[in-house]
N, C-alpha and C positions, 0 to 999 in steps of 0.2 A: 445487646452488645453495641456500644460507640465506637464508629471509626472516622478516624478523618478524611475527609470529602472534601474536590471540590465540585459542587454543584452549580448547575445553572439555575436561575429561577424568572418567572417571568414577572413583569414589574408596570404596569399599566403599557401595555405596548413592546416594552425593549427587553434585553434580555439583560441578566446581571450574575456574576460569578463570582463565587467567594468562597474559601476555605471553611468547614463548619463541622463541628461534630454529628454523625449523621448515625439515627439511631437505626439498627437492620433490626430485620422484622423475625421470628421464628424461621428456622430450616424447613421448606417443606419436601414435601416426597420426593426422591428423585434428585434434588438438589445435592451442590455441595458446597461451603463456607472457603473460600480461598484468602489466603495472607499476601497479595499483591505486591511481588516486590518491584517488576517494571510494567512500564505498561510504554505505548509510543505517541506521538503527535502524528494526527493523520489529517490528511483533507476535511473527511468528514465530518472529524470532531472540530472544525473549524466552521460547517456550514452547521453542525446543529445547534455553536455559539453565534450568529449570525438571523437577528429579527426577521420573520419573513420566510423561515427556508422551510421546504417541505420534509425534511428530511428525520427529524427527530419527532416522532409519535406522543411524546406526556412534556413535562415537568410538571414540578422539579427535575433534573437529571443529573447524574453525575455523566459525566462523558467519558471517553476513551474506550475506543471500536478495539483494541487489542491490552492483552495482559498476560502476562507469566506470575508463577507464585505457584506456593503449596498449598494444598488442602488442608482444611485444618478441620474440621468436621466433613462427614459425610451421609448423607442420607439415602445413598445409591450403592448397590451393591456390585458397580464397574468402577468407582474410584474409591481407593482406601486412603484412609488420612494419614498423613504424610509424603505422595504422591504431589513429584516436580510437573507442574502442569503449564499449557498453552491456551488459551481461548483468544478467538476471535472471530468477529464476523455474525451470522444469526441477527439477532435484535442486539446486540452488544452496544451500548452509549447509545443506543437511538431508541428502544422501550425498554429495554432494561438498565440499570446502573451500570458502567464500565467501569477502564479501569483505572480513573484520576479517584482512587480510595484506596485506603489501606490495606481493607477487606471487601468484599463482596460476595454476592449468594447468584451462583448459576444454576443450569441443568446438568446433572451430568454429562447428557448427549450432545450436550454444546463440546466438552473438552476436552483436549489432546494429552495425551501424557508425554510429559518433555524426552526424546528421545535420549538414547543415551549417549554419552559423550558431548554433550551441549550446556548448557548453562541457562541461566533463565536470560541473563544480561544479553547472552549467544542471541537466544530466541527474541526478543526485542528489537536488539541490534537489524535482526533480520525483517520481524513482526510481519504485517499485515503486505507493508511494501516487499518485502522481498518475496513472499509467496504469491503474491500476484505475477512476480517479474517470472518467477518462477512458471506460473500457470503459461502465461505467455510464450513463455520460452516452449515449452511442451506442445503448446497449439500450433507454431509453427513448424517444429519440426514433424510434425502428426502430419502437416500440409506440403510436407515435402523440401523445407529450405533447407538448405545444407552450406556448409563451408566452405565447398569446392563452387558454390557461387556468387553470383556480386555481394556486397556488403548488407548489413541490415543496422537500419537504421535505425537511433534509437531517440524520439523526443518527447521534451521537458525533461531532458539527461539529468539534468543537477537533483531533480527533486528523490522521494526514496523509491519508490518504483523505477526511476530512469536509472539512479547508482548503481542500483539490484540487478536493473536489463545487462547492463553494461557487463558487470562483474561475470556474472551468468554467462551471457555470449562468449565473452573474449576466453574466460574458461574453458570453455568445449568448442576453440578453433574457430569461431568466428572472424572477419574481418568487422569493425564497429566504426559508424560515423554516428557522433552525438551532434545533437541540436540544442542549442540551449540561447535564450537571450542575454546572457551574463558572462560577458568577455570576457570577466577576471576568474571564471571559475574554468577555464579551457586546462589549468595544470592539473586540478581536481581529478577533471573526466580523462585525464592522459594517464595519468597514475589509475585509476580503475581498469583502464584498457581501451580505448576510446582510439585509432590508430587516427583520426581526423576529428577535429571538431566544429561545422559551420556554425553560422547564425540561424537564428530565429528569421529576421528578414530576408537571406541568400534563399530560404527553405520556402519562404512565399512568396519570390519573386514569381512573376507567369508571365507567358507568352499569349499571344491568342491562337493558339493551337485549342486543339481540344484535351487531346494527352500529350503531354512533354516528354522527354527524353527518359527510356527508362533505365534506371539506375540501380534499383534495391529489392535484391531477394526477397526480404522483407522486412517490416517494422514492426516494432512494438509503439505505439503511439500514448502519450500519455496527458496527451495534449485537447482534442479533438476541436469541432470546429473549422476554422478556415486552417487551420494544421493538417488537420486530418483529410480536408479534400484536397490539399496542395499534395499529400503524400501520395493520396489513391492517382494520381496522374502521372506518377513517376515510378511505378514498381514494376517489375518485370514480366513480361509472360511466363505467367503460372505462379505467380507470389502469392503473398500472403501478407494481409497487416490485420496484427492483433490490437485492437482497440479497448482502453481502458479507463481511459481519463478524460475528465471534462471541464478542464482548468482554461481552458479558451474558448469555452460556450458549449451549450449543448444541441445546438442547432447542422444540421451539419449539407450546404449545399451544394451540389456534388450534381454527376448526372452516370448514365448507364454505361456508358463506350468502354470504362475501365475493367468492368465484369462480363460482357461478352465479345470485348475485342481482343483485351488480353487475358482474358480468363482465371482474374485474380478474386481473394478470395477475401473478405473482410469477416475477421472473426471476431464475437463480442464473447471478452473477457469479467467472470462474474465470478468474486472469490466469499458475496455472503450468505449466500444459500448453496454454497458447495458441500455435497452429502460430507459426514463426518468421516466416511472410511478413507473418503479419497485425501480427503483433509489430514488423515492420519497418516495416510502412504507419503504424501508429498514430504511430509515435515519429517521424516523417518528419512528420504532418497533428499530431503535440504541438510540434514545432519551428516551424511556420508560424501555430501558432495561442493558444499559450499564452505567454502575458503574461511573455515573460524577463527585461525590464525588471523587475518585479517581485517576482522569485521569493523575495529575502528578505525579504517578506513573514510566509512559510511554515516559513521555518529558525528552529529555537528554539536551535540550538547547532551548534559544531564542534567537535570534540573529537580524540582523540590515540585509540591503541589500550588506553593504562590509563586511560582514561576509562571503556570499555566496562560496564565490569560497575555502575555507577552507571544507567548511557545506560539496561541493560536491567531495571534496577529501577525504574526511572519508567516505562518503557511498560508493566510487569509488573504493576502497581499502576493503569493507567489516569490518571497523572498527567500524559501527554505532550500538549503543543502542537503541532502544527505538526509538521516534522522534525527531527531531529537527524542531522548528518552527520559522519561518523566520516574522516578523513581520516587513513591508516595510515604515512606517513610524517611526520608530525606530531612 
């Protein structure tokens, strides 16, 4: 069977992408044949288009770390064909094909059955970004942040993980300060819930204290980097900041005072080898709990399969809003 792809391929050095009919191989065991109908633009599939990155294991590759669609064959006897499904995360776009194709052949125990009352577009809209914002959200309140204290702070707001924190928190009574370097998007994060929005610069100005004034129950950080140690100096006794993102470096230099003076707690957030039951729970309590009514909110585009290489020079640049959803039969 041919479906249309866009793959990456490698080319004396550089990397190069193009739309191509791409022949899939036999069903094997276990597997199942999906009809792709969204999939999303994520960080990832911006560093695994990107010469040099560690991140993507083969080409050729199709990309896209997330996708919705039906089954269309099945070679497992947990998903039947016809069956509204989720995947993400595992090898997805980084050793195996994702989901910039029409079709594609996974594991079954890679995927989620779309819960009900959701949509596949729902599930995109959401994708990889909002189950993270999700997971985050969960680890903090596990760590004890609650409503009834200071604010939690949420940065790289604009991007789909910060839209998702945002949404998330202010839904379940949070107060939200976003951080973002993009002045014109401050109406954006106000309409998601966002009760204040600083800069990127206000957020790493420093003092020559050791810890600065504390401020924030807790974060979700999406940032890391000099982001990320700007924040561990400003959280409360007894907080918590879930870290997840490494759009400002992955370096991160910091010192001890913040973890045994105020006894905060820095959790690392990891949504691609998250077992599948849990992965199934979550996206069952994201279907009952997140605001679907809303969701384009969050979408900054839809686009076709030759849109791609555009989609992933604005996340590669830190340019992006919200999602962008790539819909391969487009």
């Amino acid at each position: 069977m041919d479906a249309r792809s866009f793959i990456l391929r490698q080319d004396k050095g550089s990397l190069k992408g193009s739309v191509e009919q791409l022949s899939l191989p036999g069903l094997a065991d276990g597997e199942v044949e999906i009809c792709v109908e969204w999939s999303g633009v994520n960080y990832k599939d911006a560093l695994v288009a990107t010469p040099g990155n560690r991140v993507a294991k083969r080409y050729p590759l199709v990309p896209g770390v997330d996708l919705a669609g039906r089954v269309l064959k099945s070679n497992s006897s947990t998903l039947k064909e016809g069956t509204d499904v989720i995947a993400h995360g595992y090898g997805i776009g980084v050793s195996r094909d994702g989901g910039f194709a029409e079709v594609t052949h996974l594991p079954a125990e890679w995927v989620v059955p779309l819960p009900s009352g959701m949509t596949t577009r729902h599930a995109m809209a959401i994708g990889t970004a909002g189950f993270t914002a999700v997971m985050c959200f969960q680890k903090l309140v596990h760590m004890g942040v609650n409503p009834s204290e200071a604010p939690v702070l949420v940065t790289g707001a604009t991007g789909g993980v910060g839209s998702w924190a945002i949404t998330v928190l202010a839904r379940n009574g949070f107060e939200v300060i976003a951080s973002t370097g993009k002045a014109d998007e401050h109406p954006y994060l106000r309409r998601l819930g966002a009760s204040q929005v600083i800069s990127r610069d206000e957020l790493l100005q420093s003092d020559s204290r050791t810890l600065g004034l504390q401020k924030w129950a807790g974060v979700i950080d999406c940032v890391g980097g000099q982001t990320l140690a700007a924040v561990l100096r400003t959280v409360r006794y007894g907080g918590a900041v879930a870290a997840t993102g490494l759009t400002g470096g992955s370096d991160l230099s910091t010192n001890v005072y913040p973890f045994i003076t105020r006894g905060i707690s820095l959790l690392g957030v990891d949504t691609v080898a998250t077992p599948i039951e849990e992965r199934s729970r979550i996206w069952s309590e994201m279907s009952q709990s997140l605001p679907l009514s809303t969701v384009d909110e969050t979408i900054n585009a839809e686009i076709g399969l030759s849109e791609v290489p555009e989609a992933l020079r604005v996340v590669e640049e830190g340019a992006l809003r919200g999602r962008i959803l790539v819909r391969p039969h487009h």
